[in-house]
MARBA-290106 format. One record per residue (C-alpha): residue number from 1; residue in one letter; x, z, y. Coordinates in steps of 0.02 Angstrom, whole numbers. Layout:
   pos   code        X        Z        Y
   NUM      A        X        Z        Y
...
***
This chain:
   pos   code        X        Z        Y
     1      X     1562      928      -88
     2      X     1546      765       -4
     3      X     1445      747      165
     4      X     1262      664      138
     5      X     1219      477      189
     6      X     1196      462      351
     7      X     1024      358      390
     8      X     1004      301      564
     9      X      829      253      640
    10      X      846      104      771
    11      X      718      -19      878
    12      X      663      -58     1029
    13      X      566       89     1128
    14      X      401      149     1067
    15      X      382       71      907
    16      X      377      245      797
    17      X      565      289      770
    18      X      521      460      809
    19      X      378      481      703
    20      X      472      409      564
    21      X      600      529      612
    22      X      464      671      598
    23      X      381      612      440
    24      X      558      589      344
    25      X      629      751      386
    26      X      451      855      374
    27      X      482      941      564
    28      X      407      908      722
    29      X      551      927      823
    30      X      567      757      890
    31      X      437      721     1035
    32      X      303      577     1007
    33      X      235      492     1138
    34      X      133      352     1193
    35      X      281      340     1339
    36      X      403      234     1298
    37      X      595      290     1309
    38      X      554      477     1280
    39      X      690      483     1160
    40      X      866      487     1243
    41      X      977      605     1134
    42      X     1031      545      966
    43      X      929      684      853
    44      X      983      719      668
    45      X      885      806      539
    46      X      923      826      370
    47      X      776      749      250
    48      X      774      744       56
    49      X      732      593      -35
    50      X      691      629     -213
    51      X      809      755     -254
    52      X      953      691     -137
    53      X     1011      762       38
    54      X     1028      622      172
    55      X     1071      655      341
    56      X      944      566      463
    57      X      973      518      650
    58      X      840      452      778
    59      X      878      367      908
    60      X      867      296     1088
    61      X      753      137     1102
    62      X      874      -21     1114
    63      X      827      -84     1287
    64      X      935     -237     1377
    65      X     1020     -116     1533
    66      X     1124     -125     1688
    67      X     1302      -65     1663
    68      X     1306      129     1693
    69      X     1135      134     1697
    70      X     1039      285     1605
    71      X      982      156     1488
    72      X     1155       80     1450
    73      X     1229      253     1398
    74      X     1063      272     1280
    75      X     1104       98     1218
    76      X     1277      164     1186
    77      X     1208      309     1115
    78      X     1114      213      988
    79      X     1251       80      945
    80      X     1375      239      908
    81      X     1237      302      793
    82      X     1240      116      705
    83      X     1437      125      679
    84      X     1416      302      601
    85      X     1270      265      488
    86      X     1279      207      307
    87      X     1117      151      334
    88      X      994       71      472
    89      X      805       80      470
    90      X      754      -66      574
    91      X      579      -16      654
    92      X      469     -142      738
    93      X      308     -112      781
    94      X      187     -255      657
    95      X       33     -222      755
    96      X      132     -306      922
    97      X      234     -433      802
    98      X      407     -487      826
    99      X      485     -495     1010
   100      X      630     -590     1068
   101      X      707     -416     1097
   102      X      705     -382      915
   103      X      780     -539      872
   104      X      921     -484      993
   105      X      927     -311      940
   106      X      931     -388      754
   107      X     1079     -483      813
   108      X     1168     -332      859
   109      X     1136     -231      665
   110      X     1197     -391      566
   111      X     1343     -407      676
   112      X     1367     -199      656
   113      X     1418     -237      449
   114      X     1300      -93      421
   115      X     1168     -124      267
   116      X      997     -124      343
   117      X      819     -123      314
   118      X      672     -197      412
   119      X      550      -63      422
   120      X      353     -130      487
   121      X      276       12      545
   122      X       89       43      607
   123      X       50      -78      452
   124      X     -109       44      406
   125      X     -248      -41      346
   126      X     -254     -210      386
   127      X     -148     -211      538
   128      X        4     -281      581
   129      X       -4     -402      438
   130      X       77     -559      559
   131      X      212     -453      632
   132      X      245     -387      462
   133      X      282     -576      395
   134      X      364     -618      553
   135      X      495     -496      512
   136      X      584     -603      382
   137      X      621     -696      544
   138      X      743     -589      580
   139      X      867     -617      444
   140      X      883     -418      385
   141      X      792     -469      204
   142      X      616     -431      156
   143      X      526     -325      265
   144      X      445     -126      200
   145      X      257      -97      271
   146      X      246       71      318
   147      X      117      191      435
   148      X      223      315      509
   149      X       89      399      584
   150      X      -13      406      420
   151      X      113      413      293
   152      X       82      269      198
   153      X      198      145      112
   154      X      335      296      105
   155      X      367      258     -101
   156      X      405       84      -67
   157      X      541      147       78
   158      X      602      281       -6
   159      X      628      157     -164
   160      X      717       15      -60
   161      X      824      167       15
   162      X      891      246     -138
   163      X      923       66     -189
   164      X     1026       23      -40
   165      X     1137      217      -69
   166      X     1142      180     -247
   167      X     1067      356     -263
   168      X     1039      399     -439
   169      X      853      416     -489
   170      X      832      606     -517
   171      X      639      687     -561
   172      X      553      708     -381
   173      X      366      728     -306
   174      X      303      640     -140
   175      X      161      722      -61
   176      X       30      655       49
   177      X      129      656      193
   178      X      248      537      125
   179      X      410      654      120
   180      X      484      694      -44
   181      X      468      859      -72
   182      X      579      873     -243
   183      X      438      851     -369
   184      X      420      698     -398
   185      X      486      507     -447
   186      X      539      344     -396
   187      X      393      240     -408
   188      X      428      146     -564
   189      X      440      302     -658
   190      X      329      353     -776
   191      X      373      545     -729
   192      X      284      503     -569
   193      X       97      550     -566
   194      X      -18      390     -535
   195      X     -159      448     -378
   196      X     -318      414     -451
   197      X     -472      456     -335
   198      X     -647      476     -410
   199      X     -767      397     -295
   200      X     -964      369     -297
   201      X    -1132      405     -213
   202      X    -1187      594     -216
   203      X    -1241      664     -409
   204      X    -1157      522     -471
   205      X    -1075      664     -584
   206      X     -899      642     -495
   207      X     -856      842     -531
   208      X     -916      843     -696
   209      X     -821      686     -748
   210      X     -660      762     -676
   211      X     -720      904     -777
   212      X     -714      825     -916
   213      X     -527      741     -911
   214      X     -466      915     -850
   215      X     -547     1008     -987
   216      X     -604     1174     -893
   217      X     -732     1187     -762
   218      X     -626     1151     -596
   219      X     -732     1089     -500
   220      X     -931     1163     -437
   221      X    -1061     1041     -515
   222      X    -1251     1055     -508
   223      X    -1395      943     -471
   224      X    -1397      954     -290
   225      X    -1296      824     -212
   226      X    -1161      842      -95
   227      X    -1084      992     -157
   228      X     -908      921     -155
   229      X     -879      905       22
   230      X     -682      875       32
   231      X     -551      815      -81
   232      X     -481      912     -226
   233      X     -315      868     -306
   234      X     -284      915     -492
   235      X     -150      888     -579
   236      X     -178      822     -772
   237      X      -51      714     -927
   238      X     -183      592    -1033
   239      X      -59      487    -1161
   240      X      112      539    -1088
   241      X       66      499     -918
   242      X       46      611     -775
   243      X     -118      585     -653
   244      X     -125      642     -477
   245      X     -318      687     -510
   246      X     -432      684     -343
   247      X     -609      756     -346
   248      X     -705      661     -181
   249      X     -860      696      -84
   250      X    -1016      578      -95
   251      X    -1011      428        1
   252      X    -1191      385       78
   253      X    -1256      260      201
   254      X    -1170      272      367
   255      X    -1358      269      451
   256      X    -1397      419      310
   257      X    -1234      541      363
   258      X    -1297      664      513
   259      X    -1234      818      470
   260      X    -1035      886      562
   261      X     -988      940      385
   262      X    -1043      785      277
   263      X     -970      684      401
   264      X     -792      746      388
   265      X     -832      759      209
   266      X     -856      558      222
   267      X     -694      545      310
   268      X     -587      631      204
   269      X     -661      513       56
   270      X     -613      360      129
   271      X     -437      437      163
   272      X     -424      466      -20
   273      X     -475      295      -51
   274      X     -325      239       66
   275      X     -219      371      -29
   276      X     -252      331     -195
   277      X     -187      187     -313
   278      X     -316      177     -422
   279      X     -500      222     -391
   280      X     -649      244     -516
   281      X     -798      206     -442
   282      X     -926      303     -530
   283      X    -1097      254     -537
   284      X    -1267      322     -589
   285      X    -1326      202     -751
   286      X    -1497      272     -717
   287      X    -1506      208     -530
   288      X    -1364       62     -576
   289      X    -1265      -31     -458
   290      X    -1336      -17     -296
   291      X    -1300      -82     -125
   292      X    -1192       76      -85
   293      X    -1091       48     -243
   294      X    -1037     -120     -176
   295      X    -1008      -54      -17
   296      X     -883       60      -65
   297      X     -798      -56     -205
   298      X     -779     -195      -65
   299      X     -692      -51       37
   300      X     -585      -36     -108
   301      X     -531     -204     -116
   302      X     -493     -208       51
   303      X     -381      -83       66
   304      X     -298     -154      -92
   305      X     -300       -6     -204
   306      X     -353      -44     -399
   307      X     -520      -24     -466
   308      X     -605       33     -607
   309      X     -801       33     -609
   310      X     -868      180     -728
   311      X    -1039      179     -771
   312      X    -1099      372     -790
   313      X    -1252      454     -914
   314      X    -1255      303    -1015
   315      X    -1331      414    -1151
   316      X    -1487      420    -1055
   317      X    -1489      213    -1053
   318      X    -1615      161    -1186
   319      X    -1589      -29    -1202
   320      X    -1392      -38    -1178
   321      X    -1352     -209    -1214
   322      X    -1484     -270    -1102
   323      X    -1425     -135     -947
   324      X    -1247     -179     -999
   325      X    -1266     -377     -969
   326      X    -1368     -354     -806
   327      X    -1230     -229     -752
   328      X    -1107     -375     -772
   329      X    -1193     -506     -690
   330      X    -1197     -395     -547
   331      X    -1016     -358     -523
   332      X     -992     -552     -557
   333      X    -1109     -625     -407
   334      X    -1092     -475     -267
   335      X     -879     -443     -324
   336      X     -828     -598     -341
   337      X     -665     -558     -237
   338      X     -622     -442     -396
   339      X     -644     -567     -547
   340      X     -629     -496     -709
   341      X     -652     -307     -642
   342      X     -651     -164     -770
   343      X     -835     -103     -830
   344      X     -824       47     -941
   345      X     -988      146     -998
   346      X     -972      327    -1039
   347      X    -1053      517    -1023
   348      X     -952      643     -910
   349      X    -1085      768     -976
   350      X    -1058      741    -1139
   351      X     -876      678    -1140
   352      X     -898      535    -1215
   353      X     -803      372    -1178
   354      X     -656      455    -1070
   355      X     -547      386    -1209
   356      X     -621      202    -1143
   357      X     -585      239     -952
   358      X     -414      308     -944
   359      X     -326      141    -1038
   360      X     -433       31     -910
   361      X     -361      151     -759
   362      X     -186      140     -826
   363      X     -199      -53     -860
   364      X     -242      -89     -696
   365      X     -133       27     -598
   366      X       -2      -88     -705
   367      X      -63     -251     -656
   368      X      -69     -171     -487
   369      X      116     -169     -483
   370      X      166     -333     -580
   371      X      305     -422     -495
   372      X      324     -625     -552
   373      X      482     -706     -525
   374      X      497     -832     -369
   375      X      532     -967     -513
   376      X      410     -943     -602
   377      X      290     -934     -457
   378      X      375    -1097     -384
   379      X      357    -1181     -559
   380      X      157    -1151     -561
   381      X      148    -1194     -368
   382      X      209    -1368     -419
   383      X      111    -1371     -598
   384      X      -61    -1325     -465
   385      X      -30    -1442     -337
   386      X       -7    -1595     -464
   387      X     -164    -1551     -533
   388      X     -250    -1548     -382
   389      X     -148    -1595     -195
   390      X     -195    -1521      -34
   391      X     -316    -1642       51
   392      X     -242    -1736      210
   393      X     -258    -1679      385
   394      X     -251    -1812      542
   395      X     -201    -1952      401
   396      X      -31    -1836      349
   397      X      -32    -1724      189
   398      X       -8    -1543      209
   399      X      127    -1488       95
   400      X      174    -1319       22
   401      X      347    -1303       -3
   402      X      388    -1141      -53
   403      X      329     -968     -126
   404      X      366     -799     -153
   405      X      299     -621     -189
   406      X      335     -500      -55
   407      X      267     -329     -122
   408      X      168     -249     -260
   409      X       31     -121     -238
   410      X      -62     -224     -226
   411      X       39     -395     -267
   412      X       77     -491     -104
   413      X      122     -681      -87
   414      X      167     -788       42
   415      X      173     -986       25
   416      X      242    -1082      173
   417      X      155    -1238      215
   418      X      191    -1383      342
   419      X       10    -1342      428
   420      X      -69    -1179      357
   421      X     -212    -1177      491
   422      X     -259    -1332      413
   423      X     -285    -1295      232
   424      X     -471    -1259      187
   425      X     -533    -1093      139
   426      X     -587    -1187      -12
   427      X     -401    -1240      -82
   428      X     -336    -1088      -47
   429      X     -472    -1006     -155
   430      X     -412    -1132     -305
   431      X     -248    -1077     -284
   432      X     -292     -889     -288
   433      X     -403     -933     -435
   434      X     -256    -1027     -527
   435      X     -139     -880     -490
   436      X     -256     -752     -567
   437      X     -275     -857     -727
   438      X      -93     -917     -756
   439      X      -21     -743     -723
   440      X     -165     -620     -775
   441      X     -213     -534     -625
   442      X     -387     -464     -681
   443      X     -493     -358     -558
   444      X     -344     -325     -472
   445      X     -349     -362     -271
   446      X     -209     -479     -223
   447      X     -125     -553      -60
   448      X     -119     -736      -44
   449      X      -36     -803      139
   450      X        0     -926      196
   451      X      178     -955      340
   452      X      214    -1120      437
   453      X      396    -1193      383
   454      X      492    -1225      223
   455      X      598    -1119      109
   456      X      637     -962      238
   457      X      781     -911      138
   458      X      855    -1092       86
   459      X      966    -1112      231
   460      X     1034     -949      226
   461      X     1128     -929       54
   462      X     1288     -949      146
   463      X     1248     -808      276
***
């Protein structure tokens, strides 16, 4: 039997190798610290990545050192650990951006003739979005956004990594954590269950709708709110399709949420948020869309997961047409950031319209991973800006040159533009309009950035 792939972890001190290290291989064994340099020793670990055995090494942080120093011989260390590998994981830290010694240390991997990848860690939530765009910079390809720490972004690693090993694609599971587990798929695959996380205020009828699409009585439902107090995962196949089902507690009013239990009940809500792809917002038709509802749907958004908006007991709604237009014009003026988000009516009680909501949650969990081609996005970039040209700045047009789409989940484009702090809030809003409508990006929450320079990648087709 042939030895594993060997997958080293390399970057400068203190930007997460270790945790990666951790989170890959499911142990604790190597030590996390804020300190930097606490890692000396190459460590290896064995790790599975869905269904395959690799063979994973942390290592010393890549520090500029004095001949014979301590930190040379770690340096060595680490550069023995690069010649052995079949891969590299690249960490930088995206929250502190890209550093000269990165740039140096990026130097010394290209040179090495090892395949690499750029890994962005401590990318959760909105962080480290600069340093993660700053990493094409260093001329290892396109960058993977990952929380080490939280486990987030793992798919999209463990995808580019099976890539790189031309792995085959066997049936595997990820868990929360990140860390295959041998369950589970590649991310593409329809084998691998979508996370979709009910959401809503309290008595919204959260239980009883999951309930319904499980078909038994799983979950504790009743008329006194807040019975759910963490999240419950079930597991359920609707069409051929296999759903990652999670059950989550009430979300109130910050001001409203006293109480130890409902408090960590509130946390662990908006951590399934984070942890889903697609949430269903359920809301009371009786009470309709209130402020809390938008609340929590522009929390959505912002975190990029896809949305679905269910409106529960419609049975009880008398004049529907009438509820159902004023329900629209709602998510139109106060979601306007979401245009063309999913509205579906139904009763959990009475199990009516679940038929109507699962299509919606898989069509947008689709759209949520649509990839366009960099022609085709280049092609509409120059149909947009003959229709309407970026206004002038200090008597010299700002020009867009160039564009691309970095990620999926939810889609991420960069354009790179001779003075991006210069374009108005109000252009780039046409041409996030303009890229919903030419590519059909409906209710789905995209990325649209903008870099400083011209084609990143132009003068590098000879590298």
């Amino acid at each position: 039997m042939s030895a594993p792939p060997t997958i080293a972890i390399v970057g400068r001190p203190n930007v997460g190798k270790s945790t990666l290290f951790n989170r890959m291989t499911g142990k604790r064994t190597a030590l996390v610290s804020d300190l930097p340099g606490l890692t000396r020793d190459r460590k290896e670990g064995d790790a599975e990545i869905w269904g395959h055995a690799v063979r994973v090494v942390d290592t010393a942080g890549l520090e500029e050192a004095a001949h014979g120093s301590i930190a040379a011989r770690m340096r060595a260390q680490t550069e023995l650990a690069i010649g052995d590998a079949d891969l590299i994981l690249f960490v930088i830290d995206a929250r502190a951006g890209v550093t000269p010694a990165d740039l140096e240390f990026a130097r010394v991997v290209r040179n090495s003739g090892t395949q690499a990848l750029v890994v962005a860690n401590k990318c959760e939530g909105s962080k480290g979005t600069e340093g993660f765009y700053e990493a094409y910079t260093m001329g290892l390809g396109e960058p993977i956004a990952i929380s080490a720490e939280h486990g987030e972004g793992f798919s999209d690693l463990y995808g580019e990594i099976t890539e790189k090993l031309k792995l085959e694609m066997v049936a595997d599971n990820e868990n929360e954590d990140g860390k295959a587990d041998g369950d589970g798929a590649a991310e593409d695959d329809p084998a691998r269950p979508i996370k979709v996380a009910i959401v809503g205020r309290p008595n919204a009828g959260k239980s009883t709708l999951v309930n319904a699409l499980l078909g038994e009585d799983r979950m504790i439902t009743g008329p006194e709110p807040g019975l759910t107090r963490d999240s419950v995962a079930s597991d359920l196949v609707w069409a051929g399709r296999n759903i990652k089902l999670f059950d989550t507690a009430g979300l109130r009013r910050k001001s409203k949420v006293e109480d130890t239990a409902e408090k960590l009940a509130t946390s662990d809500t908006i951590r399934a948020i984070r942890f889903a792809e697609v949430v269903v917002l359920l809301v009371d038709a009786e009470r309709g869309i209130e402020h809390q509802d938008l609340t929590i749907a522009s929390m959505v958004a912002d975190e990029g997961r896809a949305l679905v908006i269910a409106i529960n007991k419609w049975d009880l709604i008398v004049e529907k047409q009438k509820h159902l237009k004023e329900l629209h014009e709602t998510v139109i003026e106060r979601l306007a950031q979401l245009p063309g988000l999913r509205v579906v009516t139904l009763s959990a009680l009475g199990e009516r319209g679940l038929d109507k909501l699962m299509p919606e949650v898989f069509g947008v969990y689709d759209l949520w991973n649509k990839r366009i081609s960099t022609n085709n996005l280049n092609r509409w970039l120059r149909e947009a800006l003959d229709k309407h040209s970026p206004p002038a700045t200090s008597g010299r047009m700002i020009k867009l040159r160039f564009m691309t789409q970095v990620s999926v989940r939810p889609p991420t484009f960069v354009a790179f533009c001779s003075k991006p702090q210069s374009l108005p809030d109000s252009y780039v809003r046409y041409l996030e309009k303009s890229l919903r409508t030419t590519f059909g990006f409906p209710g789905v929450p995209i990325r649209f950035n903008l870099r400083k320079g011209d084609n990143p990648f132009a003068d590098k087709r000879g590298a």
